[in-house]
C-alpha positions in Angstrom: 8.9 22.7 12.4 12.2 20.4 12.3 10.6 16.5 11.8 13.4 13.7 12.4 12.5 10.5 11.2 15.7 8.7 11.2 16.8 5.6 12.8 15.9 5.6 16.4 19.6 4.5 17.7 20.8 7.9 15.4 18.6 10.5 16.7 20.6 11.1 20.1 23.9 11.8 17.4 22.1 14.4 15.2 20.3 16.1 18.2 24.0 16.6 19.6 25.4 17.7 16.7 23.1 20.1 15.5 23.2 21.6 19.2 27.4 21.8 18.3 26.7 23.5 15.3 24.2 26.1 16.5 21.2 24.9 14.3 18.5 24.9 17.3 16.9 28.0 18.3 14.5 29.4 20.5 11.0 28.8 18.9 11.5 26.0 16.9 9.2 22.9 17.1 11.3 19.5 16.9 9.5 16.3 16.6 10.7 12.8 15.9 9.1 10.0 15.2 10.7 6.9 16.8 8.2 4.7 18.7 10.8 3.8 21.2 12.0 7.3 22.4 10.7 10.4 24.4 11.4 13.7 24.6 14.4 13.1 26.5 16.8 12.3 23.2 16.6 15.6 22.2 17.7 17.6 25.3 20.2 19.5 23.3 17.6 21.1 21.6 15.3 22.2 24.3 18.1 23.3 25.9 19.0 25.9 22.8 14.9 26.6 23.7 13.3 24.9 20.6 10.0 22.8 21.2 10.4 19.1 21.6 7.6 16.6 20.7 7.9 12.7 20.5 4.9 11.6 17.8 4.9 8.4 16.7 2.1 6.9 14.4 1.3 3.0 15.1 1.6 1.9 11.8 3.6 0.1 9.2 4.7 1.9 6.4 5.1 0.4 2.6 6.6 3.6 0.9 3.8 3.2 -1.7 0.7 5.4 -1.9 -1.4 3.3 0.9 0.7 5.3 3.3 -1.1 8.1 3.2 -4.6 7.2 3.8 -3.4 4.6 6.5 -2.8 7.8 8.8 -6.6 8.4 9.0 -8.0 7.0 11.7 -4.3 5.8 13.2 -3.4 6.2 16.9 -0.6 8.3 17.2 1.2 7.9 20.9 2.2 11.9 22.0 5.1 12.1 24.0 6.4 15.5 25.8 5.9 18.4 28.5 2.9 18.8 29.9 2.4 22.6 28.1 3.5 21.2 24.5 1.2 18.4 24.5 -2.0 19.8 22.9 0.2 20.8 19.9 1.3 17.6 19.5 -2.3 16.6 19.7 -3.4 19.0 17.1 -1.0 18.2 14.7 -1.7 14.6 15.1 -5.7 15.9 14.2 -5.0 18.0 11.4 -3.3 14.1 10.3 -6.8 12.6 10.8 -4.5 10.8 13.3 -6.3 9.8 16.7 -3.6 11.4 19.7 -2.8 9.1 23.0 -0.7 10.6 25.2 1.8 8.4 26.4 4.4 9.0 29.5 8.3 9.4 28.5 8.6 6.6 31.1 6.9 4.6 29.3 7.9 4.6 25.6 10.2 1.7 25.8 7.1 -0.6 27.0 4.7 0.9 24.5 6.9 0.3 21.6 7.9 -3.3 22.4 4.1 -3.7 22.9 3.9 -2.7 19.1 6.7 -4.7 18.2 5.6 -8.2 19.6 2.6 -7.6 17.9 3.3 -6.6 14.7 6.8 -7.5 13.9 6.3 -10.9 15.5 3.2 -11.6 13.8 4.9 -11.4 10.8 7.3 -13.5 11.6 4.7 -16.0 13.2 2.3 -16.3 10.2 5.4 -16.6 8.0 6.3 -19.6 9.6 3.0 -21.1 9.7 2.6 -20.5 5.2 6.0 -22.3 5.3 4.9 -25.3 7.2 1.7 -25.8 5.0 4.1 -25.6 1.9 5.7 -28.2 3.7 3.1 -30.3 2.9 2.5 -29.7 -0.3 -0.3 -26.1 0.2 0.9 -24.1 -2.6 -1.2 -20.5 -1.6 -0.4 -21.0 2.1 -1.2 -17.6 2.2 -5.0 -18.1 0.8 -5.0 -21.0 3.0 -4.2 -19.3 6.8 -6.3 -16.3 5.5 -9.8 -17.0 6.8 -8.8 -18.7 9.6 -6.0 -16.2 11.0 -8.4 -13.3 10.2 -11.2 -14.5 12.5 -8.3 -15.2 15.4 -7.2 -12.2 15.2 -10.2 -10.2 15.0 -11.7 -12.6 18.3 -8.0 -10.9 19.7 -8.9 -7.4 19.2 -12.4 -8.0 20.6 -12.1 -10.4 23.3 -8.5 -10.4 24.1 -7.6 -14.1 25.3 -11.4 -15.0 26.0 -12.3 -16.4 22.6 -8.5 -18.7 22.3 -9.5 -22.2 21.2 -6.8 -25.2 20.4 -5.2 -28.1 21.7 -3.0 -26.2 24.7 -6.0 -25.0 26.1 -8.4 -27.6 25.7 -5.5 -29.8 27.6 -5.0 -32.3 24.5 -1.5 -33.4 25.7 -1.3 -35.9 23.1 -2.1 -33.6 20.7 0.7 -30.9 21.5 3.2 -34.1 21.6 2.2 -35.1 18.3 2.8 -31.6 17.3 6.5 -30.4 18.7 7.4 -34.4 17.2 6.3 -33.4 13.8 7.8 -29.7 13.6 11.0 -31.4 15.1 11.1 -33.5 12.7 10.5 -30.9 10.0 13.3 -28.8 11.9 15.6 -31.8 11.1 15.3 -32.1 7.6 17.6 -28.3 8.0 15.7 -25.9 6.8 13.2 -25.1 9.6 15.2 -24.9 12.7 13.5 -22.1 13.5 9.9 -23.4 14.2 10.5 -25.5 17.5 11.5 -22.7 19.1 9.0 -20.0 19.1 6.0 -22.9 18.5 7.3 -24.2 22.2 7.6 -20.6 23.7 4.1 -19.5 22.7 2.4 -22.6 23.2 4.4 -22.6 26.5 2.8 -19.2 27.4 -0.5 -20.2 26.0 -0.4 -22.9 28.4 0.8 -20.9 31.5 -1.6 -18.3 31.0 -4.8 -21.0 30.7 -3.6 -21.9 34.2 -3.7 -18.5 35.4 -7.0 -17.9 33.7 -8.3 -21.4 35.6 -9.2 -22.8 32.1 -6.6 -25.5 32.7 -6.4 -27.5 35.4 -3.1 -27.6 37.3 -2.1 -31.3 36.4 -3.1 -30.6 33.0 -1.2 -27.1 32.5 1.7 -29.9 33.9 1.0 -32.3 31.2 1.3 -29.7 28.4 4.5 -27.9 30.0 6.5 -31.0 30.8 5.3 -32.2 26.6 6.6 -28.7 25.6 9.8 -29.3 27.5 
């Protein structure tokens, strides 16, 4: 078993190279783990007959001790020929991983999906602690805690069917008075950051309450041309 779990934009060089050096043989099992790639980056080696597997868990990793027991119970998307698949499932169980096969077509999709979720979130709740510090919320952290935990587990549930707020309860006045204050906040130089994604998301929060027919046209008007 060869495991590669190096940068996903470097696993297309050391495939290559290893196939110029002769490492890949006939038997081998090569997986990598890069959420955003199939099988397809390692042609070189399937075509010196090794094995080739795209496993990728859907975690994030610490490089402390929690890593380990976050694999159990962790989806793992399995990526590769239709024959090798049930290895890639088994090793994924012997994990205490959960195995979802995923197309090579779609790896791109399924990884972005993973990003925008996670990566983003970070990046989303990190902005929110910063604007409660703003005003003087020392453990912003504390603070957001109970209220972004029951959001997000409403999310996981319900999807978009338990989303409360001023966007979709079509308080226009309410979404003015908040892109003035986080503009204002952005101009004091230190949060330029903020207007931009809190406009885009509430700008998709809107957009999608029209499409849902929880706003009214006119209203989903109101909020976009406030956002704007």
């Amino acid at each position: 078993l060869v495991l590669i779990a190096i940068p996903d934009d470097e696993i297309a060089g050391l495939a290559d190279g290893a196939a110029k050096l002769g490492l890949w043989r006939p038997g081998q099992l090569v997986i990598h783990v890069a959420g955003s790639r199939g099988t397809s980056i390692l042609a070189p080696a399937a075509k010196s007959g090794a094995l080739t597997l795209a496993i990728h868990p859907a975690m994030t990793f610490t490089g402390t001790s929690l890593d380990g027991a976050r694999l159990v119970g962790c989806p793992f998307a399995v990526t590769g020929p239709a024959m090798l698949l049930p290895i890639g499932q088994a090793l994924v169980t012997e994990l205490g991983g959960l195995p979802v096969v995923v197309g090579e077509e779609d790896r791109g999709l399924y990884h972005a999906a993973l990003s925008h979720g996670a990566n983003h979130l970070v990046t989303l709740v990190a902005e929110a602690m910063r604007m409660l510090e703003a005003v003087g919320i020392e453990d912003s952290g504390a603070y957001l805690a109970p209220l972004l935990e029951a959001s997000l587990d409403g999310a996981l549930r319900s999807g978009e069917a338990l989303l409360t707020g001023p966007v979709v309860r079509g308080d226009v006045g309410t979404v003015a008075e908040h892109a003035a204050a986080i503009d204002a906040l952005a101009a004091t130089g230190e949060y330029g950051d903020v207007p931009p994604v809190y406009r885009a998301l509430a700008t998709a929060t809107a957009q999608r309450a029209q499409e849902r027919r929880i706003l009214r046209p006119e209203q989903a008007e109101a909020i976009l041309a406030v956002l704007k």
